[in-house]
C-alpha atoms as an extended CHARMM CRD file, in Angstrom:
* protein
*
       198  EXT
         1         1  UNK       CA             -1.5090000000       42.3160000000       30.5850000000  PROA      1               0.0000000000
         2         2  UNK       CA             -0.1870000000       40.9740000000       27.1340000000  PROA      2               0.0000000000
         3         3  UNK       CA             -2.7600000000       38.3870000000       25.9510000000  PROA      3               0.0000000000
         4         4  UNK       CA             -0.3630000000       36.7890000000       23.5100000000  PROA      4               0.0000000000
         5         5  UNK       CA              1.1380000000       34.0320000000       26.0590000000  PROA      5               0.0000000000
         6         6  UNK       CA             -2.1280000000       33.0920000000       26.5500000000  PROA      6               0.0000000000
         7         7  UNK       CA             -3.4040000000       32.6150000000       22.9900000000  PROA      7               0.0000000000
         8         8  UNK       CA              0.0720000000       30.7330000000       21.8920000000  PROA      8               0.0000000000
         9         9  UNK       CA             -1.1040000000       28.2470000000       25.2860000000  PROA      9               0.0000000000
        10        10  UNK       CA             -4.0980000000       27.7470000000       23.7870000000  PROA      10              0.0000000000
        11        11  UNK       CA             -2.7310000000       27.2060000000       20.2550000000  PROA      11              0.0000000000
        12        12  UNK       CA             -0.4530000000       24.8140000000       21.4640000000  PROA      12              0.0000000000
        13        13  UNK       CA             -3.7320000000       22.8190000000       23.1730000000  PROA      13              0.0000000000
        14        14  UNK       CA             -5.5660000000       22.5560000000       20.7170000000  PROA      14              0.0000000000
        15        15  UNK       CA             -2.7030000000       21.4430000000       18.3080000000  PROA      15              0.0000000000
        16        16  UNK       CA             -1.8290000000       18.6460000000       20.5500000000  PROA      16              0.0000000000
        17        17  UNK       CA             -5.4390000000       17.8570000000       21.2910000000  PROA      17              0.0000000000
        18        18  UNK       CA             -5.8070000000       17.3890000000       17.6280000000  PROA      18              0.0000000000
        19        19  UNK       CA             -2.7250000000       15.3750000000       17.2250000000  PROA      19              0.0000000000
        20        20  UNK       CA             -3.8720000000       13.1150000000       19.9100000000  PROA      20              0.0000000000
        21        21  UNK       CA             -7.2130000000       12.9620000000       17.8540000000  PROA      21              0.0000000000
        22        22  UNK       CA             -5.7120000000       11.7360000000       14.8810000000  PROA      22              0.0000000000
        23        23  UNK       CA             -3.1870000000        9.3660000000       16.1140000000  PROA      23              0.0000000000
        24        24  UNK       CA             -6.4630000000        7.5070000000       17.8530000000  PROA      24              0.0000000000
        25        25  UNK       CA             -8.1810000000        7.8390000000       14.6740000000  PROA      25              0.0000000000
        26        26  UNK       CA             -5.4890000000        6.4560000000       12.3760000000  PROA      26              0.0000000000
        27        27  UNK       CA             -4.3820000000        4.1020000000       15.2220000000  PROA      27              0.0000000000
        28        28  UNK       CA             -8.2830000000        2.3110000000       15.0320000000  PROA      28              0.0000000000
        29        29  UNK       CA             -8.2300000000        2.3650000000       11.0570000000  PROA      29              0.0000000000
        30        30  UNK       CA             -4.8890000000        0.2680000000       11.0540000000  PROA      30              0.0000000000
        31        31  UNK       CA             -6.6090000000       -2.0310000000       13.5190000000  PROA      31              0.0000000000
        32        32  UNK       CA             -9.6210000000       -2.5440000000       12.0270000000  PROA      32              0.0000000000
        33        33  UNK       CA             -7.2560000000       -2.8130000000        8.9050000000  PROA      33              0.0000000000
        34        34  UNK       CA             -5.4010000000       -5.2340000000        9.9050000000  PROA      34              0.0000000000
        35        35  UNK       CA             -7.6890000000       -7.4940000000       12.1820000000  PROA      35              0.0000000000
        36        36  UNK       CA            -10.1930000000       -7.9930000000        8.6200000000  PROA      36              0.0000000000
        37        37  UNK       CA             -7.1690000000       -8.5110000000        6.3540000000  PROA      37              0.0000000000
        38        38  UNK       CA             -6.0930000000      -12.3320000000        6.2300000000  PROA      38              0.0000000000
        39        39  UNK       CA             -3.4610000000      -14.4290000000        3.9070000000  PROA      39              0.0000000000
        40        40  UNK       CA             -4.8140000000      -16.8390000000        1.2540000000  PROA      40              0.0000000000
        41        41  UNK       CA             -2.1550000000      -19.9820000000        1.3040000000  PROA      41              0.0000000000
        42        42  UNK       CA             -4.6970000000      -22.0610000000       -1.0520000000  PROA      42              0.0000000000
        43        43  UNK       CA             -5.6360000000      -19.8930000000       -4.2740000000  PROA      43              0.0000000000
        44        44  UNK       CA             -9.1070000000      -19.7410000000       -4.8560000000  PROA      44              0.0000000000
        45        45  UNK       CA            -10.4920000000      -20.8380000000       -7.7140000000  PROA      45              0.0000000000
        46        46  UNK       CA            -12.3420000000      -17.9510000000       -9.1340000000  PROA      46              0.0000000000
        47        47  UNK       CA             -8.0590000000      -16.5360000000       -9.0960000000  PROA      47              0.0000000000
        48        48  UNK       CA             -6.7090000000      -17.8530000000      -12.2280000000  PROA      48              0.0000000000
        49        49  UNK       CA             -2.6040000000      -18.0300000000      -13.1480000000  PROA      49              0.0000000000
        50        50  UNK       CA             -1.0440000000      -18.4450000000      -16.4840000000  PROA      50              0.0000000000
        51        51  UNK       CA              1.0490000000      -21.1120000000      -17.3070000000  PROA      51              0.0000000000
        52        52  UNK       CA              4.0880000000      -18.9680000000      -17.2600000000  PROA      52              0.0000000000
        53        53  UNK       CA              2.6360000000      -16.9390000000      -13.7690000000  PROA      53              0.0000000000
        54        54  UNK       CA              4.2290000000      -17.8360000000      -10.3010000000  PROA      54              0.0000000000
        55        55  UNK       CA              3.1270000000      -16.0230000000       -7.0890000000  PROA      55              0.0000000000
        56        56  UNK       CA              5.9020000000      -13.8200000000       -5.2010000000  PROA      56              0.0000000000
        57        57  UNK       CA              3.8080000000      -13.3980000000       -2.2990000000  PROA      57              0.0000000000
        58        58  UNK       CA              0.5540000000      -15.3230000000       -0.6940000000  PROA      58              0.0000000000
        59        59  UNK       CA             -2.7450000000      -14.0840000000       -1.7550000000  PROA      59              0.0000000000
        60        60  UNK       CA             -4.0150000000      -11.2490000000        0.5890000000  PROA      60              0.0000000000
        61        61  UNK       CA             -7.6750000000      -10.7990000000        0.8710000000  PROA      61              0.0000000000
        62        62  UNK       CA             -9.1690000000       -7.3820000000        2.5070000000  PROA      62              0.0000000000
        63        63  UNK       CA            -11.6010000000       -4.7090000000        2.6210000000  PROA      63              0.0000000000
        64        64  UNK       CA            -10.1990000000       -2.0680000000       -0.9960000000  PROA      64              0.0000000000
        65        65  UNK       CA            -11.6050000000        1.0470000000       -2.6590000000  PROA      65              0.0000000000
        66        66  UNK       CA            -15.2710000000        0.3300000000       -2.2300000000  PROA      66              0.0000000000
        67        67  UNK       CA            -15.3830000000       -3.1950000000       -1.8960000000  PROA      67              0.0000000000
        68        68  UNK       CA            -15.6670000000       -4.9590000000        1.4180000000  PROA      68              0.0000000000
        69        69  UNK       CA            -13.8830000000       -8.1780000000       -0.4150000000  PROA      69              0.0000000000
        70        70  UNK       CA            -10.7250000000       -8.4350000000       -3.0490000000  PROA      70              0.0000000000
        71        71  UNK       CA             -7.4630000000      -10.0240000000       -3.2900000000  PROA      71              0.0000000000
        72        72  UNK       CA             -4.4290000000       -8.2690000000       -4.0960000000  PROA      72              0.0000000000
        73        73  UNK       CA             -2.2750000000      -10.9840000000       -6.1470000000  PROA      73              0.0000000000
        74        74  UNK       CA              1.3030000000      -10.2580000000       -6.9790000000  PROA      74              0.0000000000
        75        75  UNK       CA              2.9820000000      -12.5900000000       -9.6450000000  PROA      75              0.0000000000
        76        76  UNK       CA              6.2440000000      -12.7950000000      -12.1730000000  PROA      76              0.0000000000
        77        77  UNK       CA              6.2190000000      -15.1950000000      -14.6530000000  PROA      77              0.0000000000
        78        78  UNK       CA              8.2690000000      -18.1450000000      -14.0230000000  PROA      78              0.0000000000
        79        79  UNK       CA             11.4500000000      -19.0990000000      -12.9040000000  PROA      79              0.0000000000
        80        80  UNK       CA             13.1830000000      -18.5840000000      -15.7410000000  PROA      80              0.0000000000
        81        81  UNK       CA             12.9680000000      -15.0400000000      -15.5810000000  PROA      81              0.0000000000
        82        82  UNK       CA             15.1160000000      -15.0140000000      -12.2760000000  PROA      82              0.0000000000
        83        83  UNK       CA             14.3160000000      -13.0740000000       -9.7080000000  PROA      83              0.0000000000
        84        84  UNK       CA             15.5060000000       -8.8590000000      -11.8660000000  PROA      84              0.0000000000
        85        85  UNK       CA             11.5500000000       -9.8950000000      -13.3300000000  PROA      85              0.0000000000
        86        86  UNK       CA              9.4600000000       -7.3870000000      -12.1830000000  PROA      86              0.0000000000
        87        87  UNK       CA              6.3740000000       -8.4800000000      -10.0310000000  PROA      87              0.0000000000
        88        88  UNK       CA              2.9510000000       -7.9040000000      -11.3340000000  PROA      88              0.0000000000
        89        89  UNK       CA              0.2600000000       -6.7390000000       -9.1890000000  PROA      89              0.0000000000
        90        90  UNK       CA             -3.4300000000       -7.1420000000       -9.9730000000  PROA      90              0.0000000000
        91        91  UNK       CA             -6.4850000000       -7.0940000000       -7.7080000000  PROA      91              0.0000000000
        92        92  UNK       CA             -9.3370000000       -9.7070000000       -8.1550000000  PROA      92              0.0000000000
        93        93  UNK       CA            -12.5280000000       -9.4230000000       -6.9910000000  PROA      93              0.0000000000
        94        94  UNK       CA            -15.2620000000      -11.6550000000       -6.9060000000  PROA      94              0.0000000000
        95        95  UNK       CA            -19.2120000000      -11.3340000000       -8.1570000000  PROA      95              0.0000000000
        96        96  UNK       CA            -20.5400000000      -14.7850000000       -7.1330000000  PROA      96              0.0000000000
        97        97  UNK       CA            -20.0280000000      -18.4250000000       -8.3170000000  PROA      97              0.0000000000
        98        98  UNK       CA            -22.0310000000      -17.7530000000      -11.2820000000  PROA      98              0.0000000000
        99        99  UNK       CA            -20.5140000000      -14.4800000000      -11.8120000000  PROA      99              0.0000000000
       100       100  UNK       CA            -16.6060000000      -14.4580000000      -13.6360000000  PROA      100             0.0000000000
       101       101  UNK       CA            -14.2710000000      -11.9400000000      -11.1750000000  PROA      101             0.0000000000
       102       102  UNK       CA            -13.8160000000       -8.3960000000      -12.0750000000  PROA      102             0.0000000000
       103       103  UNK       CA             -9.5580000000       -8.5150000000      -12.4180000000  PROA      103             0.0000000000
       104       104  UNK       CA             -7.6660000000       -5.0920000000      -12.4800000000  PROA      104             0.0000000000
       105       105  UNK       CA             -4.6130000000       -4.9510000000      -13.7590000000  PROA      105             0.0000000000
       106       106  UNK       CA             -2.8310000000       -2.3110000000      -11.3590000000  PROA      106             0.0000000000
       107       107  UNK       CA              0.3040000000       -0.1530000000      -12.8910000000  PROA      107             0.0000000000
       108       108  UNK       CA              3.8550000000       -1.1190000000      -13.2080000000  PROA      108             0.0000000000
       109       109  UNK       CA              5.5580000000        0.8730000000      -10.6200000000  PROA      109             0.0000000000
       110       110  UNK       CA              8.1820000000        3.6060000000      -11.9350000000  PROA      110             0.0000000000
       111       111  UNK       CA             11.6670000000        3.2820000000      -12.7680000000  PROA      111             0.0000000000
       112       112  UNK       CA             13.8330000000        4.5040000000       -9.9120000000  PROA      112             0.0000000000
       113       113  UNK       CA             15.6120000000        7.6600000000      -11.3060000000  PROA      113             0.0000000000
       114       114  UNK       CA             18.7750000000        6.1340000000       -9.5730000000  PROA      114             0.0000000000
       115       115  UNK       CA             18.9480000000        3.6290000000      -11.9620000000  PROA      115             0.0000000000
       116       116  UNK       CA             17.5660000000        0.1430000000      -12.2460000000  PROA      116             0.0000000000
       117       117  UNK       CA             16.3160000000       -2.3220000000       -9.6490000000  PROA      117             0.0000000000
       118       118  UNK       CA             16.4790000000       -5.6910000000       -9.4290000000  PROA      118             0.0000000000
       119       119  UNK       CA             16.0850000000       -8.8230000000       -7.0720000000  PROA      119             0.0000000000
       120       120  UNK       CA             12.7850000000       -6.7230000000       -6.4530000000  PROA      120             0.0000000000
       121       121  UNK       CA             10.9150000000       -8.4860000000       -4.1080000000  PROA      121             0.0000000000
       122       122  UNK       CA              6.7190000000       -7.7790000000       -3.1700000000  PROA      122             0.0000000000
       123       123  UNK       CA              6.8780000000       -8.6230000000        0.1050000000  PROA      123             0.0000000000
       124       124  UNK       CA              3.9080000000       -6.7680000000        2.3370000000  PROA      124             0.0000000000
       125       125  UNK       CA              0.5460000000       -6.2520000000        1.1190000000  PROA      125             0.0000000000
       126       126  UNK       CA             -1.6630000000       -3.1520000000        3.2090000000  PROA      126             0.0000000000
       127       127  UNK       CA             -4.8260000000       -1.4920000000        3.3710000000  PROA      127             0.0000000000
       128       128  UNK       CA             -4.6910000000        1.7670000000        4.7040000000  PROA      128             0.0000000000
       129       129  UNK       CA             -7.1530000000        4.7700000000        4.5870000000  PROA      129             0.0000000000
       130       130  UNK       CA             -4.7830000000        7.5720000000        2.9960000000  PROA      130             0.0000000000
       131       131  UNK       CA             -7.1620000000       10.5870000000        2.7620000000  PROA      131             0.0000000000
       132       132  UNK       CA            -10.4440000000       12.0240000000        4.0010000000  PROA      132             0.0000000000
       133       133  UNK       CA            -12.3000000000       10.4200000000        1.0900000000  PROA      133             0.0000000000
       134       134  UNK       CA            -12.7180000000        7.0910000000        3.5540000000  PROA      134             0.0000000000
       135       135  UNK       CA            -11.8290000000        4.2360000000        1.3890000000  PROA      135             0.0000000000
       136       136  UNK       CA             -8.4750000000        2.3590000000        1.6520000000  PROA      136             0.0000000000
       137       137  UNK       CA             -5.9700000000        2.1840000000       -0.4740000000  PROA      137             0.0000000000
       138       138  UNK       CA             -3.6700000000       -0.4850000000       -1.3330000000  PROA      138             0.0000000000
       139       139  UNK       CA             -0.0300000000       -0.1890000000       -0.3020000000  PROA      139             0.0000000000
       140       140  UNK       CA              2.6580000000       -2.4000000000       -1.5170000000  PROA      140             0.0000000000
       141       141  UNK       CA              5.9850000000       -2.9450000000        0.1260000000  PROA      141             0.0000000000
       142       142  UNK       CA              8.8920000000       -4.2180000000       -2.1970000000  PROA      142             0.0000000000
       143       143  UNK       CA             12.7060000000       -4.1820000000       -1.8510000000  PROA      143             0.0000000000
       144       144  UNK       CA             15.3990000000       -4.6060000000       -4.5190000000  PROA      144             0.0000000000
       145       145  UNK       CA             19.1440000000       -3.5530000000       -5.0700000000  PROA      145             0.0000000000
       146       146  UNK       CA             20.4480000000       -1.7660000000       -7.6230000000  PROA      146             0.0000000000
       147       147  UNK       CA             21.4510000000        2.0790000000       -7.8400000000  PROA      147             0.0000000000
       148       148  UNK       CA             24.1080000000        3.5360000000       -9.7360000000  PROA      148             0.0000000000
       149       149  UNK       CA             26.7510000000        1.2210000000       -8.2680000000  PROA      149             0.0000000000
       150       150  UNK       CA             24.4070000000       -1.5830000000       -8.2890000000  PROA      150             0.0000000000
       151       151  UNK       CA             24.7180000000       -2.4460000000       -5.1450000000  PROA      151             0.0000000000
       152       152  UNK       CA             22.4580000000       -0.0770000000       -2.8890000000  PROA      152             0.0000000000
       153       153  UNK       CA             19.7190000000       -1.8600000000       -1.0830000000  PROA      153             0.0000000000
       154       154  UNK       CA             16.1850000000       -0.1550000000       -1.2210000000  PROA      154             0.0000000000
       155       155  UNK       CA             12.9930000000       -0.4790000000        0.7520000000  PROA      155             0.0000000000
       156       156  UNK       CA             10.1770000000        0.9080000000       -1.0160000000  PROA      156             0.0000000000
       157       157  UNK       CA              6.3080000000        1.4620000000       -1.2290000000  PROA      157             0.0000000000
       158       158  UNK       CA              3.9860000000        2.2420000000       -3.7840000000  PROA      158             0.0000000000
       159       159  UNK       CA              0.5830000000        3.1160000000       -3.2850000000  PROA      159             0.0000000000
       160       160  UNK       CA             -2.8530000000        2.5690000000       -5.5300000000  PROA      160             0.0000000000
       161       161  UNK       CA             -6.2850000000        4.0850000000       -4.8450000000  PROA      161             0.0000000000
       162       162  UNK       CA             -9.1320000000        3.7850000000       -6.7010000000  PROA      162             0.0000000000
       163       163  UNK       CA            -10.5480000000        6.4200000000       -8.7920000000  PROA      163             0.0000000000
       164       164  UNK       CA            -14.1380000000        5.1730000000       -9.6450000000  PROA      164             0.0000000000
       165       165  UNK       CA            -12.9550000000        3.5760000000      -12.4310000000  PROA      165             0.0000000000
       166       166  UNK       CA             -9.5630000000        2.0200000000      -12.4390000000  PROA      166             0.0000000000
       167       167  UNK       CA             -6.5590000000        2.0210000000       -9.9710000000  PROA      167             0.0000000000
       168       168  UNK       CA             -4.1550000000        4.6970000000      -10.2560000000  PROA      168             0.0000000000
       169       169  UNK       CA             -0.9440000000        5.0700000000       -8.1010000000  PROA      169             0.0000000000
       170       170  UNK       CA             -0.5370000000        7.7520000000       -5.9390000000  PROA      170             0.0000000000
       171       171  UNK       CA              3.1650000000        9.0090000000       -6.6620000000  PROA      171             0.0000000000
       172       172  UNK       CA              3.3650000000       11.8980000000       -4.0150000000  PROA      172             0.0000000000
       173       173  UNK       CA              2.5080000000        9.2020000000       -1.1470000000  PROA      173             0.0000000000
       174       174  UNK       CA              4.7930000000        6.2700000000       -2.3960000000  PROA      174             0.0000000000
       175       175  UNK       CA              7.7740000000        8.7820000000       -2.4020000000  PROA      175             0.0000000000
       176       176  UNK       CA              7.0500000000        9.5500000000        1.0920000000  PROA      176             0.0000000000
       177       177  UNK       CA              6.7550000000        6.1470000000        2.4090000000  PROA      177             0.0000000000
       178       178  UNK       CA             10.1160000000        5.6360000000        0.5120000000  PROA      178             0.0000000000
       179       179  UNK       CA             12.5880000000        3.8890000000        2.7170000000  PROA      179             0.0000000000
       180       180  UNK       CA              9.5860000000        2.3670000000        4.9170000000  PROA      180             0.0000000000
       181       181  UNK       CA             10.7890000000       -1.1660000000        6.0070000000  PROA      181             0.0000000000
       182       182  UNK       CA              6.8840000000       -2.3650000000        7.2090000000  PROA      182             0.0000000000
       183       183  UNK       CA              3.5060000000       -1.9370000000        8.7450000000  PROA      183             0.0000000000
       184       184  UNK       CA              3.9360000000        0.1470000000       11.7140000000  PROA      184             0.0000000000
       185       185  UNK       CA              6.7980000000        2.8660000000        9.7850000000  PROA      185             0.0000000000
       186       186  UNK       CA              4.3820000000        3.0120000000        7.3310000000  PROA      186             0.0000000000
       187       187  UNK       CA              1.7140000000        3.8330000000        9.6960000000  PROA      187             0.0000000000
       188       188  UNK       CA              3.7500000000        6.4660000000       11.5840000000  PROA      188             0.0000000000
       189       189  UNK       CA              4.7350000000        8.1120000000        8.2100000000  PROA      189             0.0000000000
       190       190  UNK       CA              0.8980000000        7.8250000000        7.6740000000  PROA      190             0.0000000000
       191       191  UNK       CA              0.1540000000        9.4020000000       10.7480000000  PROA      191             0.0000000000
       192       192  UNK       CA              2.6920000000       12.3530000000        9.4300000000  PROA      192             0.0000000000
       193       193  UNK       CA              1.4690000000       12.7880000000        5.8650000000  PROA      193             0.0000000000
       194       194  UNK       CA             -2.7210000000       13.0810000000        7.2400000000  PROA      194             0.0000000000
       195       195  UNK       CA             -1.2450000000       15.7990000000        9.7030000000  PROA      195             0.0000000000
       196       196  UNK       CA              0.7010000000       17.5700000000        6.8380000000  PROA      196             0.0000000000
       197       197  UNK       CA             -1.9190000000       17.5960000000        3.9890000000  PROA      197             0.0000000000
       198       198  UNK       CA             -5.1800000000       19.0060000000        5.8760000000  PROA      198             0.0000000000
C-alpha cells in the first residue's frame, strides 16, 4: 500500500488545523484590540498643540509597544497649508499629573515612488499585534490622490513598532497592507502576512 496519500491527508490536517488556530488567535487580538481602544473628542490636557497645529483626526487612546496607555495624535499645521500638508503623527504618553508626557515624534511616511500625494488624509488609527514578539503596533490608514497623472486615488497604511527605544516604521508590512481600505482588510491581510512569515 503506498503511504503517501495518507501522509499528504495528514499534511493537509494539520495545515488547516493550524490555520484555524491562527485565525482564532488573530481574530481575539483584534477584539481585545479594538474593545480597549476608544476616541478622545476633548484633548487632554497633558496633549499640547502649537499655535500653527490642527488635528486631522480625533485623538485615539490604546494599549502600544509596551505601554498599556498612549495616544496616537495626528496633526498638520493650519489651514493655510491646505489640505497637500502632510499629517504629522506623534504618540503621547502620559507619566502622572506631576510627571510632563513622554511625546515621540513618529517618522514621516515615504514618498510614493509613483510620484507625489496629496489631499492625504489620516483617517484610521489601529493597534494590531504584527509579530510573535507580543506587543502591538500602531497602524495608520491614510488616503490621498496623486500618481503620475495626478489623479489616481490611493488607500494606504503605514505601520510603526517600537524598538525599545524609538518608533521605527515597518516598510515590508505597510507595502503589504497597501491598498487596504479599513479595519477588517487590514486584519485579513494580517491574518495572511502571520501565516506567510513563520
Amino acid at each position: 500500500m503506498n503511504p503517501q496519500p495518507k501522509k499528504m491527508l495528514m499534511a493537509a490536517k494539520h495545515i488547516f488545523l493550524y490555520a484555524i488556530y491562527l485565525t482564532l488567535f488573530l481574530v481575539a487580538s483584534v477584539t481585545e484590540s479594538d474593545a480597549k481602544n476608544s476616541v478622545i473628542h476633548a484633548i487632554p490636557s497633558f496633549i499640547k498643540l502649537a499655535a500653527d497645529e490642527a488635528l486631522v483626526h480625533p485623538i485615539v487612546k490604546g494599549s502600544l509597544g509596551p505601554w498599556p496607555e498612549t495616544y496616537v495624535v495626528l496633526t498638520r499645521q493650519n489651514a493655510l497649508s491646505g489640505d497637500s500638508a502632510p499629517f504629522k503623527a506623534r504618540v503621547v504618553i502620559p507619566h502622572g499629573a506631576s510627571v510632563p508626557p513622554a511625546v515621540y515624534q513618529l517618522p514621516q511616511r515615504p514618498q510614493s515612488s509613483g510620484g507625489p500625494i496629496f489631499d492625504v488624509l489620516g483617517y484610521a488609527v489601529l493597534f494590531r499585534r504584527v509579530d510573535d514578539a507580543g506587543q502591538k503596533a500602531l497602524l495608520i490608514l491614510y488616503n490621498g490622490v496623486g500618481g503620475v497623472d495626478g489623479r489616481t486615488y490611493f488607500y494606504m497604511c503605514y505601520v510603526y513598532r517600537w524598538d525599545g527605544t524609538k518608533f521605527i516604521g515597518f516598510p515590508e508590512l505597510s507595502e503589504y497592507l497597501f491598498g487596504a481600505r479599513n479595519a477588517k482588510e487590514v486584519d485579513r491581510r494580517l491574518i495572511l502576512w502571520q501565516s506567510e512569515n513563520k
